[in-house]
Structures are given as structure tokens and as C-alpha cells.
N, C-alpha and C positions, 0 to 999 in steps of 0.2 A: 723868421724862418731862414736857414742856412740852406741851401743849394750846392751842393759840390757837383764840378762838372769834370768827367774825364772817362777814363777808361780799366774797368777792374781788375786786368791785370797788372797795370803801371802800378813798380812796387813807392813810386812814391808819392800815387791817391794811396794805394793801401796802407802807407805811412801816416798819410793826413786823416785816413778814415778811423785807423785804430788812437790817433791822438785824441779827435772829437767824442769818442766811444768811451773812450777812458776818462772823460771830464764830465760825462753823462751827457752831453751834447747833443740834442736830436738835430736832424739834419734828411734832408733827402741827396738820391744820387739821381743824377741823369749822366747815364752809359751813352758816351757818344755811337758808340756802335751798333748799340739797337734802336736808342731814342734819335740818332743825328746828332746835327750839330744848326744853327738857325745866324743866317747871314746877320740878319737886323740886330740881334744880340751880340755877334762877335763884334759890329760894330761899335757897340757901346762898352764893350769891354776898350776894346782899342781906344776910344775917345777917351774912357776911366783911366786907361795903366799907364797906355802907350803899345804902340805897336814894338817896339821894344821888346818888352816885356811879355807879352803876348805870344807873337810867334818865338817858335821852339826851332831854332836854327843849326843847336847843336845835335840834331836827331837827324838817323840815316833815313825815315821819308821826306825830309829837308832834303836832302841828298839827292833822294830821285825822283825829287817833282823835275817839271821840265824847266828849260830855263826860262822859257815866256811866263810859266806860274812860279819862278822864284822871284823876277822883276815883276810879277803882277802883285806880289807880298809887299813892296814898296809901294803900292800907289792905292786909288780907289776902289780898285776892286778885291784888296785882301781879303777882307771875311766873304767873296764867295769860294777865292782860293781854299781859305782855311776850311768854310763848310763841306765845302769837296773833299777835303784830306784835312780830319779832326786831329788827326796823331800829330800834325802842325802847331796842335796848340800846346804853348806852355800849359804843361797838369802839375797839381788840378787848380781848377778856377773856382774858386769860392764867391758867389754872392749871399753876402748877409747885410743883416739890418742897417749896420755902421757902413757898408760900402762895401769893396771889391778885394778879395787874394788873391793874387799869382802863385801858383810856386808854393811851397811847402817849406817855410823858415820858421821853428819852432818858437821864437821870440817874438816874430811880428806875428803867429796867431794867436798868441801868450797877448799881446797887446789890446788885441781888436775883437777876438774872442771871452775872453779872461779864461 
């Protein structure tokens, strides 16, 4: 089962979602913004990627968390940071059967997808 997590109008799940569609791909979505976002899971992304990876630093709600929940993104409390403010997270996040995507790179889903 693939999982894509993000938000429907970020044009680049709508990217990752027309790629999975066009390969015949089934796949469910969880819309952070009606379904959430779930601290314990972002966890384990974090643990899977990297927090690196994960938080989305180059986005303007990057910009306007406060400074205590930008240093709070460095340490043990990130994914309640991030569950608080989903648009923090790198989209979309793919869990599938092989393991974990960040990010929408049309070769690494070409790899891990086929």
C-alpha cells in the first residue's frame, strides 16, 4: 500500500500524484489539513530520512514559526513542532512497502516505485 502525505494544493504532491496515476499506481492520500498530521509518525519519518530532509526550511511558514519553534525543529520536540504547522513538512512523504520518499525526484520514484 503507498500512502502519500501532504497537501492538495502543493503543486508538487499534484506532481507526485499525477506521476503514481499515470503508472497505474494505487495509492491513498492523507491531506494534512483535514486528516492532521501525527507526532509519532513524523517521528519516524525523522528517524527513516533525517530531519534534514523532512523539515521544509525553504518555505515562507518556515519563516513565520516563532523562533523558539524554529530551535524547537533542531531538537526533541520537532514532530510536535511540525504536527502543529504541517506545511513544515517536506511534500510529499511517501510511505510504501520498500520504505520511505521525501520529496518528489522523478528517478528515485522510478527506483523504488518502478
Amino acid at each position: 500500500m503507498i500512502t502519500i502525505f501532504g497537501i492538495p494544493n502543493c503543486d508538487t504532491v499534484k506532481k507526485a500524484r499525477t506521476w503514481l496515476e499515470a503508472r497505474g499506481l494505487a495509492y491513498t492520500f492523507h491531506d494534512y489539513k483535514k486528516q492532521g498530521a501525527d507526532p509519532a509518525r513524523i517521528a519516524g519519518w525523522i528517524a527513516a530520512a533525517g530531519r534534514e530532509r523532512v523539515v521544509n526550511k525553504a518555505g515562507t511558514t518556515f519563516r513565520k514559526l516563532s523562533p523558539e519553534d524554529q530551535a524547537a525543529l533542531a531538537g526533541a520536540e520537532a514532530p510536535v513542532v511540525l504536527a502543529a504547522n504541517p506545511s513544515v513538512i517536506k511534500r510529499p512523504i511517501v510511505e510504501h512497502p520498500g520504505g520511505l520518499l521525501v520529496g518528489f525526484k522523478e528517478a528515485e520514484w522510478a527506483a523504488a516505485l518502478g
